[in-house]
C-alpha positions in Angstrom: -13.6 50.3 -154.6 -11.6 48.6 -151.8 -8.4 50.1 -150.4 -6.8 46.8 -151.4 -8.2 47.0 -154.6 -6.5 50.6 -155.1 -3.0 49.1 -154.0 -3.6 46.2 -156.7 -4.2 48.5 -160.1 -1.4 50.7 -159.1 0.8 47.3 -158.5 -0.6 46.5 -161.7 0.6 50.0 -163.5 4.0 49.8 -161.8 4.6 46.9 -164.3 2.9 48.0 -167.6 4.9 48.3 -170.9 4.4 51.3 -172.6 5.2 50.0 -176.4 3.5 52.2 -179.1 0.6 50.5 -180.9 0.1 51.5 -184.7 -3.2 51.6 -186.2 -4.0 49.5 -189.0 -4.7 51.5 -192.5 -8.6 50.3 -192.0 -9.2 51.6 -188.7 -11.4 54.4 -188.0 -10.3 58.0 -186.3 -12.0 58.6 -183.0 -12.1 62.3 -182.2 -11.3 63.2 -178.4 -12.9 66.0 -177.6 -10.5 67.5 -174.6 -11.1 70.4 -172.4 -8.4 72.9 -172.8 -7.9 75.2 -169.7 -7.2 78.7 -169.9 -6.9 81.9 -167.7 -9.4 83.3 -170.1 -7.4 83.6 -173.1 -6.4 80.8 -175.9 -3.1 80.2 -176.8 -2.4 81.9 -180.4 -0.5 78.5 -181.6 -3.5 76.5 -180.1 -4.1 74.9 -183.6 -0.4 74.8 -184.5 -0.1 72.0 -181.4 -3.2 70.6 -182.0 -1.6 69.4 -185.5 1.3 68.5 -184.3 -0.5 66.2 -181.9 -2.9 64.2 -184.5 0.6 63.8 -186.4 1.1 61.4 -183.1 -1.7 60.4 -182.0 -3.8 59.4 -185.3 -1.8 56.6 -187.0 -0.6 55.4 -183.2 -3.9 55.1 -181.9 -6.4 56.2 -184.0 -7.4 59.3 -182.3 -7.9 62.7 -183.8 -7.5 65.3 -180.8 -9.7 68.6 -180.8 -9.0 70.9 -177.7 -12.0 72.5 -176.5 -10.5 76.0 -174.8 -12.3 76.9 -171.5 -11.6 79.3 -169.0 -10.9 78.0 -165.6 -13.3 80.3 -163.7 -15.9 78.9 -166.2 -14.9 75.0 -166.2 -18.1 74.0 -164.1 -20.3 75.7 -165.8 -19.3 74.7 -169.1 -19.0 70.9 -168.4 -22.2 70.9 -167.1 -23.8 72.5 -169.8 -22.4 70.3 -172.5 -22.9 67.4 -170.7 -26.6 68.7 -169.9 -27.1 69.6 -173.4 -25.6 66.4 -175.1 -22.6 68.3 -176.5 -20.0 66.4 -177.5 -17.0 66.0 -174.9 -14.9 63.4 -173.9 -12.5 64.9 -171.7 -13.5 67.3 -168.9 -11.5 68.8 -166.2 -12.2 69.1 -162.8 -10.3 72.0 -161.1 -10.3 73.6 -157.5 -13.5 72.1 -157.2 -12.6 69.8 -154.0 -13.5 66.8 -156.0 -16.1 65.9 -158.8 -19.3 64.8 -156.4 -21.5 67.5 -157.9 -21.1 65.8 -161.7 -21.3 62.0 -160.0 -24.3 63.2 -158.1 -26.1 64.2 -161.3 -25.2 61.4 -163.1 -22.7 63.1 -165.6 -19.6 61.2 -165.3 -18.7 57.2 -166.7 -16.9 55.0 -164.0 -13.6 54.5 -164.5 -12.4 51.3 -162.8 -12.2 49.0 -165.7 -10.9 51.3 -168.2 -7.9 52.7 -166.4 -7.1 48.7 -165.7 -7.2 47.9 -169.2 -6.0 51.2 -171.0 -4.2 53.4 -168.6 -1.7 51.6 -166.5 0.8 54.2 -167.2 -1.5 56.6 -165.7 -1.4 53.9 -162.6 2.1 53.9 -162.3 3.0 57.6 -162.3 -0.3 58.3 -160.2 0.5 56.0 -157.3 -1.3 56.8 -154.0 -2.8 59.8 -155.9 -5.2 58.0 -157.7 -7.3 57.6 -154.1 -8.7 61.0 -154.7 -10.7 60.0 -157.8 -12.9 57.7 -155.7 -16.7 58.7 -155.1 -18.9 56.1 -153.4 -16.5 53.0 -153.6 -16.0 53.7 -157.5 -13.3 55.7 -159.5 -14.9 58.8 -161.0 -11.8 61.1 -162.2 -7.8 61.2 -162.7 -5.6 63.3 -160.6 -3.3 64.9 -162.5 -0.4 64.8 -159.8 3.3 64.6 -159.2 3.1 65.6 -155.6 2.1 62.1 -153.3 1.4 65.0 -150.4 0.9 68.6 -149.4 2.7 70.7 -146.8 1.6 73.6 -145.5 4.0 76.7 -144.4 4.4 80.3 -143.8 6.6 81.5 -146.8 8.7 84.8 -146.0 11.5 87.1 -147.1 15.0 85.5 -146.4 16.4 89.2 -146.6 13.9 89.8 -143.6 15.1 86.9 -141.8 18.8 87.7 -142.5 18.7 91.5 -141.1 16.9 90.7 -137.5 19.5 87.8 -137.4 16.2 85.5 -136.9 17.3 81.7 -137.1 15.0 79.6 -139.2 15.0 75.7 -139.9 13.0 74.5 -143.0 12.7 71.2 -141.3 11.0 72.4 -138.6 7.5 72.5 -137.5 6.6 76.1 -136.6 3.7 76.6 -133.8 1.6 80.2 -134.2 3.1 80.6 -131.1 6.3 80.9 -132.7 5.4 82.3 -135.6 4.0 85.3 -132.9 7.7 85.5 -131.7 8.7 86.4 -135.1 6.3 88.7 -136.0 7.0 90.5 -132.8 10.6 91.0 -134.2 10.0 91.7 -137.4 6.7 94.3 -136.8 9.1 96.3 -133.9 11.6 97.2 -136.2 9.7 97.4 -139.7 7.2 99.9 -138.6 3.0 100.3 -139.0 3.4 100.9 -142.6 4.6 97.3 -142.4 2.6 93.8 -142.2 3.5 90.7 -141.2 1.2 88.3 -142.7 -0.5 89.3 -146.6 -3.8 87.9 -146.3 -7.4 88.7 -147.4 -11.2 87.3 -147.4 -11.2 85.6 -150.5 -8.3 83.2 -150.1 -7.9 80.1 -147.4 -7.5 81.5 -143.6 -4.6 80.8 -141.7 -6.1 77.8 -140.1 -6.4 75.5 -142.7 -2.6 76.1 -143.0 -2.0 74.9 -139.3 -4.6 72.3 -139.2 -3.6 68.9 -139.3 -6.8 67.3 -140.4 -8.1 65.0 -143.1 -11.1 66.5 -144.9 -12.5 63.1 -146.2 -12.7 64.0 -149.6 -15.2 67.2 -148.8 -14.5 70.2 -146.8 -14.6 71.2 -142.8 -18.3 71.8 -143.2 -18.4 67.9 -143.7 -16.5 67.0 -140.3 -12.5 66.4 -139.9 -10.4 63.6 -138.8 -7.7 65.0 -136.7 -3.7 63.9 -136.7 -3.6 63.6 -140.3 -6.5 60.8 -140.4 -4.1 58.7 -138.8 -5.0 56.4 -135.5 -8.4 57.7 -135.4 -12.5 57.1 -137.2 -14.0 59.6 -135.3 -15.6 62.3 -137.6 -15.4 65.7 -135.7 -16.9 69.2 -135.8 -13.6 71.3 -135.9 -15.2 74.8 -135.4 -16.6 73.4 -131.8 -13.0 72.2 -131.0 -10.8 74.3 -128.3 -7.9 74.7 -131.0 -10.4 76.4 -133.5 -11.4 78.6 -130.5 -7.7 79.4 -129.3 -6.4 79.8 -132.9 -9.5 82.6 -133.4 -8.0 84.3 -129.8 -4.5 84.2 -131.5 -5.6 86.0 -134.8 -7.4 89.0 -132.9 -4.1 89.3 -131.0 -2.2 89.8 -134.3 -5.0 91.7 -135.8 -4.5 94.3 -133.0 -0.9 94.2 -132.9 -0.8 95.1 -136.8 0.6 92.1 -138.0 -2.2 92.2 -140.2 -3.2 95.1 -142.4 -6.3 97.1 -141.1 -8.4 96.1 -144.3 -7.3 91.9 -144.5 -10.9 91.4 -144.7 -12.0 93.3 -147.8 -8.5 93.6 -150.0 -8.6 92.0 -153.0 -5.3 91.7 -154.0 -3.8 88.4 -154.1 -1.4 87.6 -150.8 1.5 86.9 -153.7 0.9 90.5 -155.5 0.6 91.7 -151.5 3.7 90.2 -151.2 5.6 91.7 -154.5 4.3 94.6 -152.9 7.4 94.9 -150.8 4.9 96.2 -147.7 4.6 92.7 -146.4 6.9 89.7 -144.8 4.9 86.9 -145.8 2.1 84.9 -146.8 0.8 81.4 -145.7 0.9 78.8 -148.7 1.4 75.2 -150.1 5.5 74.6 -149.9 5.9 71.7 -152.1 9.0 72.2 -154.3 7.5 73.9 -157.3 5.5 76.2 -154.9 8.9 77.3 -153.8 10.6 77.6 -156.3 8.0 79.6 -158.4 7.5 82.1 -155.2 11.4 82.4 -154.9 11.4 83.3 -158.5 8.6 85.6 -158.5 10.0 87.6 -155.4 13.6 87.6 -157.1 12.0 89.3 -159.9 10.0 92.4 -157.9 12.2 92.4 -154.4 15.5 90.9 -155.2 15.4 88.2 -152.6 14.4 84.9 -151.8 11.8 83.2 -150.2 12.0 80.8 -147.0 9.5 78.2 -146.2 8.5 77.9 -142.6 6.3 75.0 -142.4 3.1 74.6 -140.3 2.4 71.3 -141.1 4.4 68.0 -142.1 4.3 66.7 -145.2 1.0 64.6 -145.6 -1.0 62.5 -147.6 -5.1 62.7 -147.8 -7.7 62.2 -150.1 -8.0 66.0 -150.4 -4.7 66.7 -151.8 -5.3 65.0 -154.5 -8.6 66.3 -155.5 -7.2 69.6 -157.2 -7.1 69.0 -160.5 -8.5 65.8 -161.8 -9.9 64.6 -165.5 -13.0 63.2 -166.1 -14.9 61.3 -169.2 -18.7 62.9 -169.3 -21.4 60.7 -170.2 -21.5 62.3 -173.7 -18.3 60.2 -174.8 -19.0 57.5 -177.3 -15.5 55.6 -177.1 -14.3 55.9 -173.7 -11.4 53.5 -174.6 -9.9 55.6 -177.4 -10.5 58.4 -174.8 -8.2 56.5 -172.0 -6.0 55.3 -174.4 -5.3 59.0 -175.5 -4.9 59.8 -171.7 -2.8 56.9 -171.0 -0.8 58.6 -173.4 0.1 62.2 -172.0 1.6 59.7 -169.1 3.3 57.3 -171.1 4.9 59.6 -173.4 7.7 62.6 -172.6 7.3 64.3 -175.7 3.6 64.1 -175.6 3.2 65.6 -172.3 5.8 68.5 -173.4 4.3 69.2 -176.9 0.9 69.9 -174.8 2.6 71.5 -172.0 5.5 73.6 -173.8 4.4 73.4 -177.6 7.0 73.0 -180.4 10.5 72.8 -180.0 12.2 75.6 -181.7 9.0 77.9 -182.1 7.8 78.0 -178.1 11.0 76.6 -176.6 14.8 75.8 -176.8 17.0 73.6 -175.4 19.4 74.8 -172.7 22.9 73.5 -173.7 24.4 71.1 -171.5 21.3 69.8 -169.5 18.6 66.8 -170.0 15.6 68.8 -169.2 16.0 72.3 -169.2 14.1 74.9 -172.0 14.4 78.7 -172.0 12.3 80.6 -174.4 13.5 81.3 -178.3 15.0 84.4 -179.0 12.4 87.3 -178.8 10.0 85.6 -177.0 9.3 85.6 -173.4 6.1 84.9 -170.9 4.6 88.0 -171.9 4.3 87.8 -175.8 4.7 83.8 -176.6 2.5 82.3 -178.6 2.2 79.2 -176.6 1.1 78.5 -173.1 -0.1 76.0 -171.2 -0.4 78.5 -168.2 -2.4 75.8 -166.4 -0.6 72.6 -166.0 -2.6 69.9 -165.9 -1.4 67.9 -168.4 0.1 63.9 -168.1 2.7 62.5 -165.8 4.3 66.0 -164.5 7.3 64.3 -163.4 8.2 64.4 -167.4 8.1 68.2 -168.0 10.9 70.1 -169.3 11.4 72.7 -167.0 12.8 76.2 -166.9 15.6 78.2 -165.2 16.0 79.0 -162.5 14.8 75.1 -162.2 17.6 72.7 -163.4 18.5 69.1 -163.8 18.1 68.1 -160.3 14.4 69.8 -160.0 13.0 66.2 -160.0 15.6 64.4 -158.1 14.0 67.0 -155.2 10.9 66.5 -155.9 11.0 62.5 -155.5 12.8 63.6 -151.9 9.6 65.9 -151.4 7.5 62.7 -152.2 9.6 59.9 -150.5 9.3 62.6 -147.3 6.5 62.0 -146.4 5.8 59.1 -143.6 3.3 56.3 -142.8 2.9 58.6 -139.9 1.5 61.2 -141.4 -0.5 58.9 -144.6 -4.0 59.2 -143.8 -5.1 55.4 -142.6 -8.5 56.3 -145.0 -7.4 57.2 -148.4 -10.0 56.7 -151.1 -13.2 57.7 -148.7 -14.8 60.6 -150.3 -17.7 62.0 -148.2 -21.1 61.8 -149.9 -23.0 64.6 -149.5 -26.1 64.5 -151.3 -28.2 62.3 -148.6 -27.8 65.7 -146.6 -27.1 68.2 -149.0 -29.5 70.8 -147.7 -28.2 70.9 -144.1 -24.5 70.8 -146.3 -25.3 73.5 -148.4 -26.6 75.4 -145.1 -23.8 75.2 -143.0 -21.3 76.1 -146.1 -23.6 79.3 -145.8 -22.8 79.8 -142.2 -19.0 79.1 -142.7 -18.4 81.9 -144.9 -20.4 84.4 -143.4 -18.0 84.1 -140.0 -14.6 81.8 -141.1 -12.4 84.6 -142.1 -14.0 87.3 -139.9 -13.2 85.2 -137.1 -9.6 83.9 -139.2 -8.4 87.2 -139.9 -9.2 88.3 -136.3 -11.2 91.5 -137.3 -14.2 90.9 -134.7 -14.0 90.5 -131.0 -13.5 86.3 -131.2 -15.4 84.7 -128.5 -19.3 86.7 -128.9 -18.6 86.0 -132.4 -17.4 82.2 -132.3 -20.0 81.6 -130.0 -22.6 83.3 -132.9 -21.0 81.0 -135.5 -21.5 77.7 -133.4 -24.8 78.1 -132.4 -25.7 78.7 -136.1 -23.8 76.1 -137.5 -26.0 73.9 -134.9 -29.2 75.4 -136.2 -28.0 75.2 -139.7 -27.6 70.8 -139.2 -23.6 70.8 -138.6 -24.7 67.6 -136.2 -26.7 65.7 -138.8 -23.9 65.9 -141.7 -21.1 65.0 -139.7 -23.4 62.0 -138.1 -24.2 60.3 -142.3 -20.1 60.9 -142.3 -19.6 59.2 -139.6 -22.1 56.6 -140.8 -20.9 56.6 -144.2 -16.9 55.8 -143.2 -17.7 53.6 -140.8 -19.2 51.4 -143.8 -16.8 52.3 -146.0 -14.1 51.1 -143.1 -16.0 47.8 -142.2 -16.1 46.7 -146.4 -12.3 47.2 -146.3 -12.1 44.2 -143.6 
């Protein structure tokens, strides 16, 4: 698909109607079969919404909607065994999985180009830009589920911190380590050893990829990068062989030594946020879009008393990658993929839709807060911890409809449409909609994604001596065919670049 085809369907969605359609008294029910994500457990009053649904959705447009609950640890493995098996699904979700190449690679996914044309120009119109991350191979595979039109990066810390060194902050700013080092060196003098800096750990994302101004292409840095935000530049690089990879690992045994980390980083398994609740720690790096703010500031109200402040690392940007996080898909095993987008289209087009997934019933799972448009608390008796209805995982329609809860109010969305409008041409990568293929070298791929988490947060978190090591994890990545996967994406862009002429 064509970048000036992309900018024509979500032309297209930006004028779509979306008048309700009732079925006629002959028609036949389709049942959707929809993946329902969980943390592991399903919602009590699953059913209960479920019904309420098919009261819409059946005589509007003839579709009977059975959620399928899957864990989100599990999603990958379940998809691909249904699909595999022949099981009926017609809605899958794709989930922290940088993209759904695996599924396209093994032929489990329908193309999506014509249907979201015909059946889901409201999904067009509140996915925008967004919808570039559902391209694989010049066609559209999946369906972002995004408000956000960008990312930004930042290191989130303790405002109370902040406010007792008398440390001056600016949230506009663009924060170098360098000056993030400056602060540390305050805050670590008079906090003490028993006090860290940065919460961290081997499991999560290492610093880096929170100061990193790159573009991904659709895959990860074991692929190759574009630097400057993909903008003003086609030249596909190996960012571990690059002398800001090499100064940033010199920077992190510096803090590792001057205890700005904790001794055991590495090997903690503790979340950096329950580090952080911890009250032993000043902050964490993160994603700082509004509603990662707002639900850090709430959660460190809650065990600390203060709030958080977002020091960001990057600008706010646009890429293929950011909009690869979550993103729905229609499996091979569906047998009406219209009725399917048509449902879809749906959770977009519709507010109370999109809340009756997302918040359940009104007056059972949620009330209205007097005096406000948008804004639910919980009924009486019922909190987080013992309702019977959540959908903990938000993944649901046009986001930019939710009903949200204090401490959000009212203006929650007028802010988040600043967040969006924020971010410049400047920083818009100039390739949105390339998605690295990388099944024509998917051993030397899967190799040097081997390599990369033996050493990246060993060298990220600065517990080893930096430049033996670095020098160890180059060399490998070289033996592992680092050079002939960034060469097909170089290969492969420069194709997809020259069909955009």
């Amino acid at each position: 698909m064509k970048k000036k085809m992309i900018t024509a369907l979500v032309a297209a969605g930006a004028l779509a109607l979306s008048a309700g359609v009732c079925v006629s008294a002959d028609e036949e029910i389709y049942e959707v079969v929809v993946q329902y994500p969980t943390l592991g457990t399903t919602p009590q009053d699953l059913q209960m919404v479920e019904d309420a649904l098919n009261e819409i959705t059946e005589p509007e447009i003839g579709v009977h909607v059975t959620f399928y609950p899957a864990s989100a640890f599990e999603l990958n493995n379940t998809t691909s065994l249904m699909v595999s098996s022949g099981e009926k699904l017609d809605l899958a979700m794709c989930m922290f999985e940088g993209g759904a190449q695996s599924y396209v690679n093994k032929g489990m996914l329908l193309e999506l180009d014509d249907l979201v044309e015909e059946y889901g120009q409201d999904i067009l119109e509140a996915e925008g830009k967004a919808m570039s991350g559902g391209y694989y191979s010049g066609a559209l595979y999946t369906i972002p589920t995004e408000e956000k039109m960008g990312r930004v990066k930042a290191f989130e810390c303790r405002k109370d911190i902040l406010d007792k060194y008398g440390i001056e902050y600016d949230e506009e700013k663009i924060y170098t380590f360098e000056e993030l080092s400056e602060i540390f060196a305050i805050v670590k003098e008079g906090e003490g050893d028993k006090f860290y800096c940065v919460a961290a750990n081997g499991s999560e994302d290492a610093p880096f990829t929170f100061m990193a101004d790159v573009d991904l292409l659709g895959a990860d840095y074991g692929g190759g990068v574009l630097e400057n935000y993909g903008k003003g530049t086609t030249t596909v690089e190996n960012y571990f062989a690059s002398q800001e990879f090499e100064d940033y690992c010199v920077l992190m045994r510096d803090w590792f030594e001057k205890g700005y980390f904790s001794s055991d980083c590495n090997t903690i398994t503790d979340s950096t946020l329950t580090q952080l609740q911890s009250g032993s720690y000043f902050g964490m790096f993160t994603n700082a879009e509004p509603d990662m703010v707002a639900g850090h500031s709430q959660s460190m109200q809650a065990y600390l008393g203060t709030d958080v402040v977002a020091l960001r690392t990057v600008a706010p940007a646009s890429r293929t990658q950011d909009y690869q996080v979550t993103q729905w898909m229609i499996p091979i095993t569906c047998d009406n993929p219209e009725k399917t987008m048509e449902f879809l289209n749906m959770t977009y087009a519709r507010e109370d839709v999109v809340n009756l997934i997302y918040r359940g019933i009104e007056n059972v799972h949620y009330v209205r807060v007097e005096g406000t448009e948008h804004v639910v608390d919980w009924p009486e008796g019922i909190d987080n911890s013992n309702t019977p209805y959540s959908a903990i995982l938000n993944v649901w329609g046009d986001k930019m409809k939710d009903l949200v809860m204090p401490p959000n109010d009212d203006t929650y969305y007028d802010t988040m449409r600043a967040f969006n409008e924020s971010i410049t041409e400047e920083h818009t990568s100039d390739v949105l909609g390339y998605c690295f293929n990388s099944e024509p070298v998917r051993t030397q791929y899967a190799a040097v994604a081997d390599v990369i988490s033996q050493y990246e947060n060993v060298l990220g978190l600065g517990v080893v001596d930096p430049l033996p090591t670095l020098e160890q994890f180059r060399s490998a990545l070289t033996a592992a065919g680092i050079d002939d996967v960034i060469a097909e994406n170089q290969r492969q862009l420069d194709e997809w670049l020259a069909a955009q002429q």
